[in-house]
N, C-alpha and C positions, 0 to 999 in steps of 0.2 A: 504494500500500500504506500502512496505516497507519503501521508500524514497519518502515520500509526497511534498515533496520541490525539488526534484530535476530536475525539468522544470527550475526553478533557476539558477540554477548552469550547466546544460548539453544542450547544442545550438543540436536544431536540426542537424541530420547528411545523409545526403541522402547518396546510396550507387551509385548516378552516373551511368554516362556510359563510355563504352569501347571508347579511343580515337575518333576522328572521321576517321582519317586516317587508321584506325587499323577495324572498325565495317565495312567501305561501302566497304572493300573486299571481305567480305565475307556473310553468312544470317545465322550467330553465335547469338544467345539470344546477345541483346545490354547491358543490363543491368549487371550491376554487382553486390558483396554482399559484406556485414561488416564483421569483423570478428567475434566470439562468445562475445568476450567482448566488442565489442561496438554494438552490436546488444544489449543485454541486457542494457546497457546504455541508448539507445533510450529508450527500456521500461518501463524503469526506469521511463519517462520523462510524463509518465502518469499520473493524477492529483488524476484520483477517483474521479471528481467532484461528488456533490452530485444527477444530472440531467446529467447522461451520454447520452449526445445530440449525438454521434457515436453511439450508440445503437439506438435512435430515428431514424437516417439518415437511418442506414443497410438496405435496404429492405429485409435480413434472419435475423434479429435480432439477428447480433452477439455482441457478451459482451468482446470489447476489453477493458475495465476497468481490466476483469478476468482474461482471457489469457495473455495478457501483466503483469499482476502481480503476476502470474507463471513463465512468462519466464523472467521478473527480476530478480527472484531469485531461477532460475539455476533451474526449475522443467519443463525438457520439456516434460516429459510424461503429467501432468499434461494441461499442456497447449497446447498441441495436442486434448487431450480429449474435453477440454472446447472447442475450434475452430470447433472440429467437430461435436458437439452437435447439430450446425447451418447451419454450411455452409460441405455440402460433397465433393466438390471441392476444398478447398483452395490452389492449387496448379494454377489454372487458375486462381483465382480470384486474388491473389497475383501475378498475373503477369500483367492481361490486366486489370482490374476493376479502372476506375476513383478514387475508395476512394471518397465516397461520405462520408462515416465514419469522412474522414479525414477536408474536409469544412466544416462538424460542429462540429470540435474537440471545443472547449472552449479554448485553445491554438491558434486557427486559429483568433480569436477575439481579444485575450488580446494579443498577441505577430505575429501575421502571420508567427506563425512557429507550425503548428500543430504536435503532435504523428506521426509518419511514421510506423502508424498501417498496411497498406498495405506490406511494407515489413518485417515487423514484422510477421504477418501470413505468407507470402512467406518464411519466414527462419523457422518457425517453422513446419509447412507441410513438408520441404524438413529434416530437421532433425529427423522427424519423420521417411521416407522413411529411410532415412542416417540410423535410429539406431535399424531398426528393427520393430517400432513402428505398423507398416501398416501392419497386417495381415488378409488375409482372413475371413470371418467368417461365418456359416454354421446359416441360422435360419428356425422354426420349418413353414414345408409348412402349408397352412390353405383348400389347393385341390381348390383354385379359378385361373382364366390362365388370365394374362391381354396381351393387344398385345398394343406397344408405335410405333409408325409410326414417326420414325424421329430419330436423334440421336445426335442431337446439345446437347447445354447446359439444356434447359430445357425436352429433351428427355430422357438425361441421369439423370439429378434427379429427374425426377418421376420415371425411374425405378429404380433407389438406392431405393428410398424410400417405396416402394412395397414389393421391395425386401425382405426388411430388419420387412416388417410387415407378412411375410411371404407368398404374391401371386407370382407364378411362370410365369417369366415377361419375354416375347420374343420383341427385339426390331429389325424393319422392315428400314433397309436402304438406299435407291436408288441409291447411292455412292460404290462406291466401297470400300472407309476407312469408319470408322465410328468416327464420329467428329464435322458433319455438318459443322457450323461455324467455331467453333475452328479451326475444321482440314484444309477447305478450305479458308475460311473467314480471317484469323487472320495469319499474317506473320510470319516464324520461326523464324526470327529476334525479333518478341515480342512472342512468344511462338512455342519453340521447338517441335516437333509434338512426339519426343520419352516420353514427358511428360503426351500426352494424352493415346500411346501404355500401358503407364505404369498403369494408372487408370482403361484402360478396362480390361488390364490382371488380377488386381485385383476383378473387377464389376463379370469375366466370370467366376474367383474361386469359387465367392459367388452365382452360382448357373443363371446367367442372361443371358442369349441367344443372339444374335447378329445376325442377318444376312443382311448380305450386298449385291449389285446387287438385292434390290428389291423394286420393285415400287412397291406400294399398290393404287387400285383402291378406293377413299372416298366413291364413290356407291356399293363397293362393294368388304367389308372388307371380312378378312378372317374369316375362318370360328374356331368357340369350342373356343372361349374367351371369359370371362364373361364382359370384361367391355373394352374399347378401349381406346389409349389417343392418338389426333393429335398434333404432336408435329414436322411440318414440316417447321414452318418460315417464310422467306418470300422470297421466292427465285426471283418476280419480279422485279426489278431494274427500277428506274422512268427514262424513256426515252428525250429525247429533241430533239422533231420532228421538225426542224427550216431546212429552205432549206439547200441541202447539205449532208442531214445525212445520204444519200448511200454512202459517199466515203468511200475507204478504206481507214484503219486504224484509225478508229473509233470505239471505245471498250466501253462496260459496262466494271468497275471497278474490278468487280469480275470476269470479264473474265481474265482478266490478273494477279489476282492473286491466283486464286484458280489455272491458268496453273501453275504459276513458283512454287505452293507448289507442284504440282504431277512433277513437272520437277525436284526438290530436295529429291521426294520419290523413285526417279527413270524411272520413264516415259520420253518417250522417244516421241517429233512432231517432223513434217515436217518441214522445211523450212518454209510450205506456212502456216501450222497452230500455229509456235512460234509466239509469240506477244512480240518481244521485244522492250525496247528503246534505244539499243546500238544505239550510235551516232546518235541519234535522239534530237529533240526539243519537250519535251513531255508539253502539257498542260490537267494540269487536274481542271474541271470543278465541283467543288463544295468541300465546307471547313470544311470538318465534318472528323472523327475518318479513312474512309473510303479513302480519297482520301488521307489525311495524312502517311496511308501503301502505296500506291502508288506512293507516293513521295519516300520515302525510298528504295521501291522495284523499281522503276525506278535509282534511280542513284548507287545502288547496279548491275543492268545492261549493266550500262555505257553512261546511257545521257547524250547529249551534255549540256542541260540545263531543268532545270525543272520549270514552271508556275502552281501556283495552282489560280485561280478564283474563287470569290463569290459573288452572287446575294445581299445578304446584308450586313450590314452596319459592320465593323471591332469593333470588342468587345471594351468594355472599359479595360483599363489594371490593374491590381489586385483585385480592389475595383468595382463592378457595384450600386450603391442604388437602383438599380429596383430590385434585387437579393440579400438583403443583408440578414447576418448571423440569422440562421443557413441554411437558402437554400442553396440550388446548386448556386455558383455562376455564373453567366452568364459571364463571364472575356475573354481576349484572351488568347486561349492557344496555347503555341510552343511546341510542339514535338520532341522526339530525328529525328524523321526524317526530320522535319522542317528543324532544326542546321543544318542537313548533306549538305544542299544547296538546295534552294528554291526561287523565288521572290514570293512573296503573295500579291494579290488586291483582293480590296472590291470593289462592289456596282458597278460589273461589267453585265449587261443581253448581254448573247449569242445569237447574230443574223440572223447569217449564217454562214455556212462552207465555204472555199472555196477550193481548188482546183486544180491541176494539174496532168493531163493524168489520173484521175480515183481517186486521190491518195490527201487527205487531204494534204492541204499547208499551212491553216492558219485559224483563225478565226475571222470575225468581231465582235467585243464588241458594247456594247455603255453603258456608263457611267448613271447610274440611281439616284434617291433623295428617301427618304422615309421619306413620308411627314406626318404627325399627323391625323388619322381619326377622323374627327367631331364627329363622331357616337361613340368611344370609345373605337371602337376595333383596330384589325386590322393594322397598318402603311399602308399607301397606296404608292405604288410604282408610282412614277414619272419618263417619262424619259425625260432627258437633251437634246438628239440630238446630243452631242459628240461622238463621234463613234470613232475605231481604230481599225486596223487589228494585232492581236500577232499568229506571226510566230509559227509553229505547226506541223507537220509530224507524230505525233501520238498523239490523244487524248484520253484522258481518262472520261467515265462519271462517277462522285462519285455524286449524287443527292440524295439517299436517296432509297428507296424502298415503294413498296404500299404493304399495308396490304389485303391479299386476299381474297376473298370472299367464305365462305365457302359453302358448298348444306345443306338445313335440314338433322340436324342428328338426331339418335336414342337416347333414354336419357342411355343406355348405353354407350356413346362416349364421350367424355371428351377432351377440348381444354388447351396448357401450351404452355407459351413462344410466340416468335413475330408472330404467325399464331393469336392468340387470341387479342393480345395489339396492333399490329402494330408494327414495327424497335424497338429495345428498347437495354439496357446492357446485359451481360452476368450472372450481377448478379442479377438483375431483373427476368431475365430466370430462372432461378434457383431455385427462389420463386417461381416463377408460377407454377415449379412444385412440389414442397412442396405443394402448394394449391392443386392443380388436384391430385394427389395423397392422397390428405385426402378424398375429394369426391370421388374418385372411392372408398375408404375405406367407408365410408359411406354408399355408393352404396351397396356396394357389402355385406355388413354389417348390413340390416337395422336395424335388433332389437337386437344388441349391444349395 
């Protein structure tokens, strides 16, 4: 490293967000950026330990030791290259990805102020766009056809990465954009959707097919592909069948935000099929990444007030010891949408809907314990008998998703991303399809 001490002398610097007054007018990226000289300062702020524990964490095994000690010192071609070695993305993953790199930086330990490697990669991806860096590139075909059924995070890097070994790779959309998650899943407030236009315009340079409005049948794939990969997700949303759950205005999570992303694409509902929270009492039921866009996307609408609810117990605040370094820590976390305005409880169970003229009014709670399983697994949920009713006119369910069940496949067909693991990250996705992309290589390969 150029400056091996300089964690010393340079305090972390986060690049923050857009006022709060200023971001809920609008579904503008919240986030803001350093300038080139104190973006490089941060990088600076990397150690080189000798056990680089962020490259442990990555699940793409990227080398922010590398990259960051390129873009310390002013080589950002260089450190474009080394980022992309690993990650084909970094323009998403520098946006929305937790930074698991980052809780087991070796700075997260000695100081609780780790590398802001995550933005780090964000400024360097986008400098790269900025300088020209991102061009097209043409690779030699090898005459094998693969067909990717889906076009989320993990859809699109196993076809990058096909691509680029040279099979001629058609991806199968059932959407009309192509983005899956990203595009529907993920709010333009935490990623811009002209961010993803721009990577496929790239993916389609380089030879990779697209087609959208198309449902594929899993019994009954298309035909003249050598090898197939489902890469569809999980589009089920876990339900909460408690009395009640016909009223109107009662939404899964992603109905309401995959509408207001096609309602900012241009698409145009009814009356009867906007889902908004303008002057509404919105509660949203479950305290995950998910219901957290919905906070945001709610009072960027215009809620009266916003509730989020959780079934268990409220994190511990910075430090958990059941999670300690270099794990994920298990901690509370607050969100830019959080800040925007929220009340948040824990260790609350949903007991019923209630009510008026057809039309959600409220829900009753009742307050639960989680008490220590004998057995060693598990907490076991207790409930109290406390009970309360929070006013409500639109609810939202953020619970989580089930992993779907797929029909026997042919050993041609190849599974990547949350259709195979269950809900997971974006950058988890990503690997998965770096994985399925070597075995269909392999596959399609054998006595190579």
């Amino acid at each position: 490293m150029g400056n091996p001490k300089a964690f010393l002398t340079v305090p972390r610097q986060e690049a923050g967000y857009r006022p709060i007054h200023d971001r809920i007018a609008d579904f503008g990226e919240v986030e803001q950026t350093l300038n080139t000289s104190e973006r490089k300062l941060q990088a600076s702020r990397c150690m080189d330990c000798g056990v680089p524990f962020c490259h442990w964490a990555c699940p793409l095994g990227n080398r922010p030791p590398e990259f960051q000690d390129a873009l310390y010192k002013g080589k950002w071609l260089e450190a474009y290259r080394i980022l992309t070695r690993t990650n084909d993305f970094p323009e998403f993953t520098g946006r929305v990805c937790p930074a698991l790199c980052e809780k087991s930086c070796v700075l997260k330990l000695s100081f609780n102020a780790p590398v802001t490697v995550r933005e780090n990669e964000a400024a360097i991806i986008e400098a790269a766009f900025r300088e020209g860096y991102v061009i097209p590139e043409q690779y030699k075909r090898n005459g094998k056809k693969v067909a990717v059924i889906g076009s989320g995070p993990a859809g699109l890097a196993v076809s990058n990465q096909l691509n680029r070994k040279g099979y001629e790779v058609t991806v199968f959309e059932k959407m009309e954009y192509v983005g899956g998650l990203l595009r529907f899943g993920i709010p333009n407030f935490k990623l811009h959707k002209p961010i993803i236009d721009r990577r496929i315009g790239i993916m389609e340079a380089e030879g990779i097919t697209f087609k959208t409005n198309t449902e594929v049948d899993l019994l009954k794939l298309p035909e003249g592909y050598d090898a197939y990969c489902i890469c569809t997700g999980t589009p089920q949303a876990r339900d909460l069948n408690i009395p009640g759950r016909d009223l109107r205005g009662i939404y899964f999570a992603m109905d309401l935000l995959a509408q207001q992303n096609r309602v900012l694409a241009g698409q145009a509902f009814s009356k009867e099929e906007r889902i908004s929270a303008k002057g509404k009492h919105v509660l949203v039921i479950g305290g995950g990444d998910t219901g957290s866009d919905c906070i945001g996307t709610s009072n960027r609408q215009g809620a009266l007030s916003v509730t989020q609810i959780e079934i268990m117990p409220q994190p511990p605040v910075d430090y958990n010891p059941a999670t300690p370094w270099p794990q994920w820590p298990q901690v509370l976390k607050t969100s830019s949408s959080h800040e925007e305005g929220c009340t948040r409880r824990w260790n609350l169970s949903s007991c019923r809907f209630l009510g008026k003229n057809g039309h959600v009014s409220g829900v009753e709670v009742e307050e639960v314990e989680w008490l220590p399983n004998q057995d060693g697994g598990r907490p076991i949920v207790h409930s109290t008998g406390r009970k309360e009713i929070l006013k409500a006119d639109l609810v939202l369910l953020a619970m989580g998703f089930l992993k779907p069940v797929l029909p026997e496949l042919p050993e041609n067909v190849f599974v990547a991303g949350d259709v195979s693991t269950g809900p997971s990250l974006v950058v988890k996705c990503i690997a998965s399809g770096h994985k399925a992309a070597e075995q269909i290589d392999r596959y399609c390969k054998p006595n190579d």
